[in-house]
Residue frames relative to the residue before (quaternion, step in Angstrom):
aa qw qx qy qz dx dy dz
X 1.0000 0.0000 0.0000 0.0000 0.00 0.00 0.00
X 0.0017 0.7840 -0.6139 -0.0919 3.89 -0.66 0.93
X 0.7384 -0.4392 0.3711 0.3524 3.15 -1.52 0.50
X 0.6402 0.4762 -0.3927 0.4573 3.43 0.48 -0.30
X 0.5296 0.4782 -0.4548 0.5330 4.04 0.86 -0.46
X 0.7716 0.3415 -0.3651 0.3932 3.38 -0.29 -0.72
X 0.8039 0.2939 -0.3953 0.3333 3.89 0.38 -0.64
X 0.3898 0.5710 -0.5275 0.4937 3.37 1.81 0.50
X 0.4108 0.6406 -0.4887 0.4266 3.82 0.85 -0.59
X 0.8497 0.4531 -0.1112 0.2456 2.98 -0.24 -2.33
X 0.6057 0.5919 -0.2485 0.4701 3.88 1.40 -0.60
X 0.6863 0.5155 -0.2115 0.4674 3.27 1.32 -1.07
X 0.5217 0.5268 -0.3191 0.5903 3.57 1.56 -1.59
X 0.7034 0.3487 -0.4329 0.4430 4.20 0.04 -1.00
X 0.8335 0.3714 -0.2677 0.3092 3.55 0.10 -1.26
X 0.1736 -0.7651 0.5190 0.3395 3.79 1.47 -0.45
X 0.6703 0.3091 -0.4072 0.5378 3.97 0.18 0.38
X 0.4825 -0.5391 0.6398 0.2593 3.67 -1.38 0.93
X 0.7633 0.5177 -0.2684 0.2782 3.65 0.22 -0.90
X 0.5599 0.6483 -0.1327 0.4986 3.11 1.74 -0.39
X 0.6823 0.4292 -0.0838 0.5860 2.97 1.05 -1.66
X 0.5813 0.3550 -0.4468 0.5800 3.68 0.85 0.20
X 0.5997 0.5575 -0.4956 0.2897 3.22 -0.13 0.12
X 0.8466 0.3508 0.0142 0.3999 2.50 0.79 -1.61
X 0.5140 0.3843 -0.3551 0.6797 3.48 1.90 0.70
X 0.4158 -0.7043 0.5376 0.2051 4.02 1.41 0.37
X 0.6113 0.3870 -0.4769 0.4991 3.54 0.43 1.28
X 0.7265 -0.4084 0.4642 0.2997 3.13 -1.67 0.81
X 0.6102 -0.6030 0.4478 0.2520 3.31 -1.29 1.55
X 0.5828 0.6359 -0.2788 0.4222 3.79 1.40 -1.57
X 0.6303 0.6723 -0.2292 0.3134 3.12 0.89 -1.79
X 0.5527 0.6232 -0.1290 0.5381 3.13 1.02 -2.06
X 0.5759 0.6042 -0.2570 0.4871 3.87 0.13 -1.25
X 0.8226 0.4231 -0.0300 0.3787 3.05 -0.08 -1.36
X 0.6273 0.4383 -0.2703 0.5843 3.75 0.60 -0.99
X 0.7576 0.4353 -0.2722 0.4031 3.90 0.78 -0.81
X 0.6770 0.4963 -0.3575 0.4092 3.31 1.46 -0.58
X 0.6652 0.5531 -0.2738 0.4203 3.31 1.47 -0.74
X 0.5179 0.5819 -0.3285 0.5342 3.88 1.69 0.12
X 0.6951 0.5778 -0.1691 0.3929 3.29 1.44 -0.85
X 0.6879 0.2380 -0.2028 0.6550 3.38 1.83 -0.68
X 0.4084 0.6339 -0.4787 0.4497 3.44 0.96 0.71
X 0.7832 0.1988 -0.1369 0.5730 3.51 1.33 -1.24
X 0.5149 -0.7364 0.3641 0.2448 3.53 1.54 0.59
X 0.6424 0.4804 -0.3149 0.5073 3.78 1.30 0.37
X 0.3477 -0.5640 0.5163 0.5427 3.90 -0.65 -0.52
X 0.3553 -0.6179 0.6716 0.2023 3.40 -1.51 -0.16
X 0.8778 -0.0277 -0.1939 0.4372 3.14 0.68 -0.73
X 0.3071 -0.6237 0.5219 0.4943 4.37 -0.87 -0.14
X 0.3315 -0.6702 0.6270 0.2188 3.87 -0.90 0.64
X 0.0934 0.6316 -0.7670 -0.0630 3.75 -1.39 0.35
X 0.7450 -0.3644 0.4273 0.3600 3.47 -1.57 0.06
X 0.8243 0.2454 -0.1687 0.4815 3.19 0.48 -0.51
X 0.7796 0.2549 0.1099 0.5614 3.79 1.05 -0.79
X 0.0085 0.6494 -0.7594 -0.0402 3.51 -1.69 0.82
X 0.3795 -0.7128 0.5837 -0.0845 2.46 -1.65 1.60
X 0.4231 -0.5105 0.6003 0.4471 4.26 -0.71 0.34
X 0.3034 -0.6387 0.6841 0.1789 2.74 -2.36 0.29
X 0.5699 -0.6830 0.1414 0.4344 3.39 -0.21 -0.40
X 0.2528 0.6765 -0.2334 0.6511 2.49 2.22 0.51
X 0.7766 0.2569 -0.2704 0.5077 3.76 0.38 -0.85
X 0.6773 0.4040 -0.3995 0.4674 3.97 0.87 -0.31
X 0.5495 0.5881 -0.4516 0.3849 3.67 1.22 0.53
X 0.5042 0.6323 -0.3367 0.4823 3.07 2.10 -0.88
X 0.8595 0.3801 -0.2608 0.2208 2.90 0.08 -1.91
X 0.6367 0.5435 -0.4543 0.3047 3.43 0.74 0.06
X 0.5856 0.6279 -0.2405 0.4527 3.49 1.68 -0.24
X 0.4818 0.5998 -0.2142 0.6019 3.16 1.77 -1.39
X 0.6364 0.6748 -0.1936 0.3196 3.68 0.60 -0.97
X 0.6751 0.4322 0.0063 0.5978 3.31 1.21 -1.77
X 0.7648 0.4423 -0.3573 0.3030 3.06 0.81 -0.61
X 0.6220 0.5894 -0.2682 0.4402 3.07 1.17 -1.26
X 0.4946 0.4768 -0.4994 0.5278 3.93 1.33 -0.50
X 0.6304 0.6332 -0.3847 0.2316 3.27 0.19 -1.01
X 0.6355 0.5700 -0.2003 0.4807 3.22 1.26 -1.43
X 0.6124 0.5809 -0.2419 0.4785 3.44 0.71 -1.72
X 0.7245 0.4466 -0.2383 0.4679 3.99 0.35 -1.05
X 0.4918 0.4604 -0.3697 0.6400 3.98 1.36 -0.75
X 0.7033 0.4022 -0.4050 0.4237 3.80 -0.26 -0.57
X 0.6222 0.5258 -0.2335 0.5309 3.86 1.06 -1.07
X 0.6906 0.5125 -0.3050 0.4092 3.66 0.68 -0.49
X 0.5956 0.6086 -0.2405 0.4658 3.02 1.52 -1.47
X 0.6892 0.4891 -0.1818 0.5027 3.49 0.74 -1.60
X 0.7916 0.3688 -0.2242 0.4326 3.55 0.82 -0.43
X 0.3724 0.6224 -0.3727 0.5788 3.31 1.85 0.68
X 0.7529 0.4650 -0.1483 0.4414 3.33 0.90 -1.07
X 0.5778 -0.6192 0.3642 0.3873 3.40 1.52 -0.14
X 0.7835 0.3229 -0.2715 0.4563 3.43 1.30 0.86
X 0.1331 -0.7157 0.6246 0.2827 3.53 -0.46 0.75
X 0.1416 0.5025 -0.8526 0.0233 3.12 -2.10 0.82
X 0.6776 0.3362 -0.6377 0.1455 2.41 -2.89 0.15
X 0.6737 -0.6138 0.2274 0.3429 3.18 -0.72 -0.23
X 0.3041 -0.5416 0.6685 0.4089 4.08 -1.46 0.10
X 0.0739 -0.5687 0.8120 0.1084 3.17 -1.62 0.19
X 0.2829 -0.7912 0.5136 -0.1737 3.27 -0.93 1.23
X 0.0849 0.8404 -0.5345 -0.0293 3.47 -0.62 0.98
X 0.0107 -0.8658 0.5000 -0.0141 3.52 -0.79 0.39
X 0.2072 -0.7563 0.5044 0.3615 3.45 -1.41 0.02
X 0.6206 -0.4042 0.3696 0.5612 3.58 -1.03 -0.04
X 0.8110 -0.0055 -0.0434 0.5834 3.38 -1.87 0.98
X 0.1053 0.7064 -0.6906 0.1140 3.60 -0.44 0.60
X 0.6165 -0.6854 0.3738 0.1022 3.57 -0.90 0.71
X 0.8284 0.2179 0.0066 0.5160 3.77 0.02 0.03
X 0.7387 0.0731 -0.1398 0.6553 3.73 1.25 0.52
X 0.3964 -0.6469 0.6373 0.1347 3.86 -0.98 1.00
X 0.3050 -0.7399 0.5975 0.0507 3.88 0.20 1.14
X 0.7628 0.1502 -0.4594 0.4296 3.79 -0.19 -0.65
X 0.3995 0.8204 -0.2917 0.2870 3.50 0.80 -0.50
X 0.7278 0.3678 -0.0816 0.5730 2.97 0.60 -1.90
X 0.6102 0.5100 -0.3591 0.4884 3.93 0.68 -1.33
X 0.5832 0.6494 -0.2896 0.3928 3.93 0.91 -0.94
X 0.7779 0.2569 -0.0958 0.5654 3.40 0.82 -1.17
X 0.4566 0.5077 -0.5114 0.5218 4.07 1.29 -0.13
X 0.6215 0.5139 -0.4410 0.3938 4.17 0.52 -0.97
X 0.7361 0.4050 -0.3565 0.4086 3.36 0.31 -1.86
X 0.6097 0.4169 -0.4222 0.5257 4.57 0.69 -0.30
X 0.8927 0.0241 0.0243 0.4493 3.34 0.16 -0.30
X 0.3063 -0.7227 0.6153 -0.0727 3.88 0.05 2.15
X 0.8315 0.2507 -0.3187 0.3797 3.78 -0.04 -0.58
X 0.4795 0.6111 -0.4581 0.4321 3.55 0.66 0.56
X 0.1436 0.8463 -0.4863 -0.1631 3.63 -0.71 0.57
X 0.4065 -0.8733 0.2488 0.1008 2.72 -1.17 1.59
X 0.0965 -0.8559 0.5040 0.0639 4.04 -0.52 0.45
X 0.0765 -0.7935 0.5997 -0.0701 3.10 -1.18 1.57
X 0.2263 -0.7125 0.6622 0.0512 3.16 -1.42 1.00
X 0.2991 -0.6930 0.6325 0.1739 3.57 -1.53 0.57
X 0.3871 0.8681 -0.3091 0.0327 3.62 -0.65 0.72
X 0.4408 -0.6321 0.2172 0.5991 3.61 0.56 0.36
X 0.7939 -0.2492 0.2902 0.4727 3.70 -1.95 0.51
X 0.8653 0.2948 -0.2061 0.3491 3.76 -0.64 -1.29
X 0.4273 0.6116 -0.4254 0.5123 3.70 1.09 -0.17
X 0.7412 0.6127 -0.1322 0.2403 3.02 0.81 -1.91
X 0.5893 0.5946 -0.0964 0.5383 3.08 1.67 -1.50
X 0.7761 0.4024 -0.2959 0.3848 3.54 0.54 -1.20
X 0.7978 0.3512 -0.3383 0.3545 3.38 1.22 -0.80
X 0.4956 0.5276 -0.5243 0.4485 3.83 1.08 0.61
X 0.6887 0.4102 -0.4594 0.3825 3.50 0.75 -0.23
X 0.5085 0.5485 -0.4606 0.4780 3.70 1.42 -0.71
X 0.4562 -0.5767 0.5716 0.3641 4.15 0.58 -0.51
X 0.4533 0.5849 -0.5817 0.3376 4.23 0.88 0.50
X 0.7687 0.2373 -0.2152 0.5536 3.68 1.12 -0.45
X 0.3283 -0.7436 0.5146 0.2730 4.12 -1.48 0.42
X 0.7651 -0.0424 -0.0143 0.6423 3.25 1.55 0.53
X 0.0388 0.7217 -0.6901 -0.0358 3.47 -0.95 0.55
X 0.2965 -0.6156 0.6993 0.2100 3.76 -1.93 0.61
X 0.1389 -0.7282 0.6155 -0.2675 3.34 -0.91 2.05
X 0.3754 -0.6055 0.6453 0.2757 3.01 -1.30 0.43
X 0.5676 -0.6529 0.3257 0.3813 3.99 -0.82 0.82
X 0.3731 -0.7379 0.5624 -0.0038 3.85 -0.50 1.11
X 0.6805 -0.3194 0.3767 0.5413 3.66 0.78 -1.19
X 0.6803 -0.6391 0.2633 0.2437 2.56 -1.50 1.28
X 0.6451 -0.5928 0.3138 0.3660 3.88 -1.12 -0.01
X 0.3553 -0.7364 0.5695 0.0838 3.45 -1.43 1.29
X 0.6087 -0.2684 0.4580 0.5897 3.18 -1.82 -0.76
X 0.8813 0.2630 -0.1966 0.3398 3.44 0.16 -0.55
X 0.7947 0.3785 -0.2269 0.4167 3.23 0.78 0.52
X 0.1715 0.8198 -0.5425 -0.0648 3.95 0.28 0.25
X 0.2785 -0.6694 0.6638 0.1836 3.65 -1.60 0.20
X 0.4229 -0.6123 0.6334 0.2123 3.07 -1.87 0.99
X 0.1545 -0.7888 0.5140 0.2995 3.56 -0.45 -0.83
X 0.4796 -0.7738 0.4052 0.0839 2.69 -0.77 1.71
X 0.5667 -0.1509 0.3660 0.7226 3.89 0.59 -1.96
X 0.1186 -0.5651 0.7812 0.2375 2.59 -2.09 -0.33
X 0.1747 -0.8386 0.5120 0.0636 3.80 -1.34 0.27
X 0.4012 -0.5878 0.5927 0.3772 3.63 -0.35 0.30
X 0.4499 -0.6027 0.6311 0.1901 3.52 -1.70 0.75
X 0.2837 -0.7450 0.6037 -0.0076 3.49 -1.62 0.82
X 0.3413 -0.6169 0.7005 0.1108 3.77 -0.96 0.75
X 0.3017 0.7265 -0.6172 -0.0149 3.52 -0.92 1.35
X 0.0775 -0.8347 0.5391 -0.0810 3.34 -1.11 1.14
X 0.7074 -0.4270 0.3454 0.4450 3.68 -1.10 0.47
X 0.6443 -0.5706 0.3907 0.3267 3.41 -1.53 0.59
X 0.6886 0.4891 -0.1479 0.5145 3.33 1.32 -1.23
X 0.2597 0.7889 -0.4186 0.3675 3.76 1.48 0.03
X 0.4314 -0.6362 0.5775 0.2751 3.76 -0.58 0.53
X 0.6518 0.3633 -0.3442 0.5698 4.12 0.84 -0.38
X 0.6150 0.5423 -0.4550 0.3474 3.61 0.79 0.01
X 0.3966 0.6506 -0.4132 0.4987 3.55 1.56 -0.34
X 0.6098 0.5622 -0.4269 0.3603 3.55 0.12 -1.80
X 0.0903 -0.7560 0.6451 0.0645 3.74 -0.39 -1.43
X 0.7608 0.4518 -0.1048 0.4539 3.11 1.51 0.34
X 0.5533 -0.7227 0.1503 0.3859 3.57 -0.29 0.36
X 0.2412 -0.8075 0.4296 0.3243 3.52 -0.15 0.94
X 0.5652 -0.4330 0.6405 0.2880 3.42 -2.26 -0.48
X 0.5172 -0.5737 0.4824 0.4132 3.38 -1.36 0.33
X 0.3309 0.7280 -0.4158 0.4331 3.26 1.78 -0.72
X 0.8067 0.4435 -0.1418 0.3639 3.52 -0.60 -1.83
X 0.5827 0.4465 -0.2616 0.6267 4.14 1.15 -1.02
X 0.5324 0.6532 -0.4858 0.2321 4.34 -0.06 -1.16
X 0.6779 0.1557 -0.4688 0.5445 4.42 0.67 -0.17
X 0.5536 0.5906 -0.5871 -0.0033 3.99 0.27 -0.69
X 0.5771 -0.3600 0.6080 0.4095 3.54 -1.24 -0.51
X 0.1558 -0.8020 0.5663 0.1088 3.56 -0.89 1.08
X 0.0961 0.6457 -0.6772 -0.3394 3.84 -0.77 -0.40
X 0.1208 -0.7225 0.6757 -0.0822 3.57 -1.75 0.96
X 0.5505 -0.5925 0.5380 0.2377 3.52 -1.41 0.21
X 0.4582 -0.7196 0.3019 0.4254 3.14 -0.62 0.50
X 0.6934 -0.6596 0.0678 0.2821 3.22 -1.42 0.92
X 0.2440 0.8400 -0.2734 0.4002 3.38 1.28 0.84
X 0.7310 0.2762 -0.3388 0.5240 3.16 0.73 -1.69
X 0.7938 -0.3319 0.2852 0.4224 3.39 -2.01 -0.97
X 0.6162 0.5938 -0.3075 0.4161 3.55 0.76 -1.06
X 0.4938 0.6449 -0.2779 0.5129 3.71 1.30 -1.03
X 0.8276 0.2751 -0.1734 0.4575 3.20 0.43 -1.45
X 0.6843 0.4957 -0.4194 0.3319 3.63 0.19 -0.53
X 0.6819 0.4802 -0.3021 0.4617 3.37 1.38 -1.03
X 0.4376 0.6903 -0.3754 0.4371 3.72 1.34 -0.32
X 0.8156 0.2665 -0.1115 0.5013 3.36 0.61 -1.63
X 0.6282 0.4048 -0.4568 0.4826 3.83 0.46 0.41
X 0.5835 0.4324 -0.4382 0.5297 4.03 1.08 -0.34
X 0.8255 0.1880 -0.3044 0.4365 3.77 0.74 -0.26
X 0.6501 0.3993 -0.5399 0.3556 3.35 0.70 1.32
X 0.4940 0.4538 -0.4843 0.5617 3.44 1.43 0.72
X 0.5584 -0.4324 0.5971 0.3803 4.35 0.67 0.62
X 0.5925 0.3928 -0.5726 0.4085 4.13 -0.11 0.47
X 0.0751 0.5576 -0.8237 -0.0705 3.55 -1.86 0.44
X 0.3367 -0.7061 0.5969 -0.1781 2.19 -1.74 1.63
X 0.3118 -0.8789 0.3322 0.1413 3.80 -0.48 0.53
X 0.3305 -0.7999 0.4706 0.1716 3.82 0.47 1.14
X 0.1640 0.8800 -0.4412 -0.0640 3.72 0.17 0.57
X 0.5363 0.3223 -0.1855 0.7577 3.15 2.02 -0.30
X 0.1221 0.7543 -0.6323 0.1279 3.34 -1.48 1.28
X 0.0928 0.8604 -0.4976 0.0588 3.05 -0.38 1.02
X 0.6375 -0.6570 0.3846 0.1186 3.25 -1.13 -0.36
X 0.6826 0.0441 -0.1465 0.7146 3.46 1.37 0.50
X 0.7024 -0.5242 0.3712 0.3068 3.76 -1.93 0.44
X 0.5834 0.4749 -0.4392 0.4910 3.89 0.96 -0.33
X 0.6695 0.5603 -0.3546 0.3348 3.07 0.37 -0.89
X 0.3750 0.7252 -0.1709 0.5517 3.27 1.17 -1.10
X 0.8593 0.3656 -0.0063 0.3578 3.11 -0.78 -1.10
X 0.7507 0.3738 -0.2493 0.4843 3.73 1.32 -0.74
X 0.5114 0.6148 -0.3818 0.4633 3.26 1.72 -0.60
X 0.5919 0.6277 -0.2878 0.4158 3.57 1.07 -1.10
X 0.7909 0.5668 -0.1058 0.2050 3.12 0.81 -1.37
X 0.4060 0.7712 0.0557 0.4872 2.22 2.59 -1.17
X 0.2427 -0.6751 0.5345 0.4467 3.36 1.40 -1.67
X 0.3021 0.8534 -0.3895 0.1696 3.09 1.19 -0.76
X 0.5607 -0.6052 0.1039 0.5555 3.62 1.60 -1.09
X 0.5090 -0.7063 0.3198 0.3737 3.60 -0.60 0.06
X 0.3633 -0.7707 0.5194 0.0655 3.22 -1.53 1.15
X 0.0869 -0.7834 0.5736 0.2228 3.68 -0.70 0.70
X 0.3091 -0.7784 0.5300 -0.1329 3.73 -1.16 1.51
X 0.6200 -0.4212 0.5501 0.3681 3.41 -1.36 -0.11
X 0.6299 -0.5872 0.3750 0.3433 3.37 -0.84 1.23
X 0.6539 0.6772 -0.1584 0.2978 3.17 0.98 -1.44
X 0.5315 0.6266 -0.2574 0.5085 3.42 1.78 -0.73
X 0.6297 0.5117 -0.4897 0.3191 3.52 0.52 -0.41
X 0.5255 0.6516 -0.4303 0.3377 3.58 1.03 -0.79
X 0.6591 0.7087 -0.1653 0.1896 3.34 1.30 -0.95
X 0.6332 0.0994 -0.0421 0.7664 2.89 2.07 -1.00
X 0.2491 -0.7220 0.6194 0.1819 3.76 0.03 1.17
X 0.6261 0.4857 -0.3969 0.4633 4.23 0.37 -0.47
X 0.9055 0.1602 -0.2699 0.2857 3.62 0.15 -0.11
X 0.7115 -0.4837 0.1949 0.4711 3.60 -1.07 1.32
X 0.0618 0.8411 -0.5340 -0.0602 3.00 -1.45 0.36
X 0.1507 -0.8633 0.4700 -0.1057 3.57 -0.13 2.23
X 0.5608 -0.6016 0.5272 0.2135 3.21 -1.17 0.87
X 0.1302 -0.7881 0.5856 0.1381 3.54 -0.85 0.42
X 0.0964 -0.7988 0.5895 -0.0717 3.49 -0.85 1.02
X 0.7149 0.2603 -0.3510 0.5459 3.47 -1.59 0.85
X 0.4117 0.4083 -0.6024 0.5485 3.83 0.55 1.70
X 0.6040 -0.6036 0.4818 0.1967 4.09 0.23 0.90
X 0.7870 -0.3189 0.1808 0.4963 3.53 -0.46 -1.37
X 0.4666 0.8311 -0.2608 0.1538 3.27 1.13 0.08
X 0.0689 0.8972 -0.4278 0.0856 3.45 0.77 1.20
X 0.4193 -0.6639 0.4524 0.4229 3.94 -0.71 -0.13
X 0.2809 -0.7580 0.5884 -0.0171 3.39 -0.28 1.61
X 0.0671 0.7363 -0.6640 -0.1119 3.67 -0.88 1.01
X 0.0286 -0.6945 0.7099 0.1137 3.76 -1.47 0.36
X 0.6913 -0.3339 0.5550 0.3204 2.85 -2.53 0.53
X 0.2333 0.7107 -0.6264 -0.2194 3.83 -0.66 -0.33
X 0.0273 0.7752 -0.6258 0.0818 3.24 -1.24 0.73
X 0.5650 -0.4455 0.4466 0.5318 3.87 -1.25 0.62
X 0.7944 -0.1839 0.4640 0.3461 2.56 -2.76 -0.25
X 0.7343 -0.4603 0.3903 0.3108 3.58 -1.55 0.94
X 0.6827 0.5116 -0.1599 0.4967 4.03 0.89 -1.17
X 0.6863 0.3322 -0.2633 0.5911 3.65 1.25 -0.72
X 0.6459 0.6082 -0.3761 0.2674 3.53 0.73 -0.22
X 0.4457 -0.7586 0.3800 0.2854 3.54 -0.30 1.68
X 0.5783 -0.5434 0.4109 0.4488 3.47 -1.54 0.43
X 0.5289 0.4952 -0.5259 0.4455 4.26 0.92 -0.49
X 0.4125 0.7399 -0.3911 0.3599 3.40 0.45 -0.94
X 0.8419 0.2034 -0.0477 0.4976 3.02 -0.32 -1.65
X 0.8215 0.2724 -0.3749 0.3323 3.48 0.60 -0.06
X 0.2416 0.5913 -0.5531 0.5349 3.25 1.76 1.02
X 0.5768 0.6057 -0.3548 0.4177 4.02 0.59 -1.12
X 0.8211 0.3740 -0.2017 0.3812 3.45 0.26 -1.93
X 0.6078 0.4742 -0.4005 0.4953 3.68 1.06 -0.05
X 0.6493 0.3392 -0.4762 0.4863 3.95 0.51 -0.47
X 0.6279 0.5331 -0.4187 0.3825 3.85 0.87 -0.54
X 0.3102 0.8334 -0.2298 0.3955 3.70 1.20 0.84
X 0.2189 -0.8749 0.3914 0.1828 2.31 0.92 -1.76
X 0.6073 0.5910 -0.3210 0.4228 3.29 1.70 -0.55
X 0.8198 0.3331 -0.1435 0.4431 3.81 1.39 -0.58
X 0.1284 0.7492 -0.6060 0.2345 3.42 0.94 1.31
X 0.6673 -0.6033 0.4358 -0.0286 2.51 -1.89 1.25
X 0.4233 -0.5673 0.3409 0.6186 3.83 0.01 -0.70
């Protein structure tokens, strides 16, 4: 088995069409064909089902591709180690994040990782916590900033970033805007919520304190990023409970503490592989936020 079967593998598994994935690995469609058929009677199974239009995993090839995956980080980070022996970091960060994460300023920090280190190129992705988790442990990302999902594996460890108390924000003219005071999930349980979708962090933290205080609550607005958010609120439209840190965001609408949720706070971390899989950008994406100069709110 050579390295080249598997990241011909891995182009085809991302891109589900052979014809694509040659392109975009610059080799012949045949070529491509070929490198997969010879992986296939090497491991004596298919890998992939073929239709006219589409390829699809077997269950056999989504056992690969998550191995086929790790490795090839694996490889990519040996080449980074080397080059960073010699007194240079290249290749590349791949980067994951959510929106307005907590506890580190992302363009910032990426801003000042470029100006230390130009030959590295860097990629970033926006996506909710568990996405976030699965693809640093699969090795598609060398670190991502998450709200905490679960605790650490073999494949996965967390830094810790902050943690924050949660917040109730609503129009001025809102009946809870009278109160001035901290509500209960109790007191919030008929409004109209707007939320993220149930992925990111805010989604989740506010998910798991309304169902450990016995409240259900109804998401009727969902969306998908913090402006958006934030105009529905504004709107009246309904009210949204957030990271403390959000109020800064819209100085015009109320902003109420929410009590009686126990320990439940919005916990962000660093996540990143095991110490040995962790790339040399990585770590020197790490040793700059461990500074201190590019916190977040």
């Amino acid at each position: 088995m050579e390295l080249r079967h598997l990241q011909h593998f891995v182009a085809v598994a991302e891109d589900q069409h052979f014809t694509r994935a040659a392109e975009r690995l610059l080799v012949s469609q045949s070529g491509l064909s070929a490198s997969i058929r010879a992986l296939e009677r090497e491991l004596q199974t298919p890998l992939f089902v073929r239709t006219t239009r589409r390829v699809t995993l077997t269950e056999a090839g989504r056992a690969l591709l998550c191995e086929a995956e790790r490795i090839l980080a694996q490889v990519r980070a040996a080449h980074e180690a080397v080059a960073a022996v010699q007194g240079v970091l290249r290749g590349t960060l791949s980067l994951g994040t959510e929106q307005c994460i907590a506890g580190v300023h992302v363009a910032r920090l990426l801003a000042a990782f470029r100006h230390r280190h130009p030959d590295v190129e860097i990629r970033l992705r926006q996506a909710g916590s568990g996405a976030l988790a699965e693809e640093v442990a699969a090795g598609r990302l060398d670190l991502a900033f998450a709200y905490r999902t679960q605790a650490d594996t073999d494949q996965l460890r967390s830094v810790a970033l902050t943690a924050e108390p949660m917040t109730v924000l609503c129009h001025p003219t809102h009946r809870l805007a009278a109160l001035g005071a901290a509500v209960t999930p109790d007191e919030l349980g008929g409004e109209v919520f707007v939320d993220f979708h149930p992925d990111w962090g805010p989604r989740r933290t506010t998910d798991t304190a309304f169902a450990a205080a016995g409240v259900r609550r109804t998401v009727a607005l969902e969306v998908n990023d913090v402006h958006s958010l934030l105009d529905l609120v504004d709107e009246n439209l309904g009210i949204a409970v957030v990271p403390r840190h959000f109020r800064h965001k819209r100085e015009a609408l109320t902003a109420l503490p929410v009590k009686g949720t126990g320990e439940t706070v919005y916990e962000t971390v660093a996540l990143l592989p095991p110490p040995q899989a962790t790339s040399p950008a990585a770590r020197a994406l790490m040793a700059l936020l461990e500074q201190g100069t590019h916190d977040g709110p």
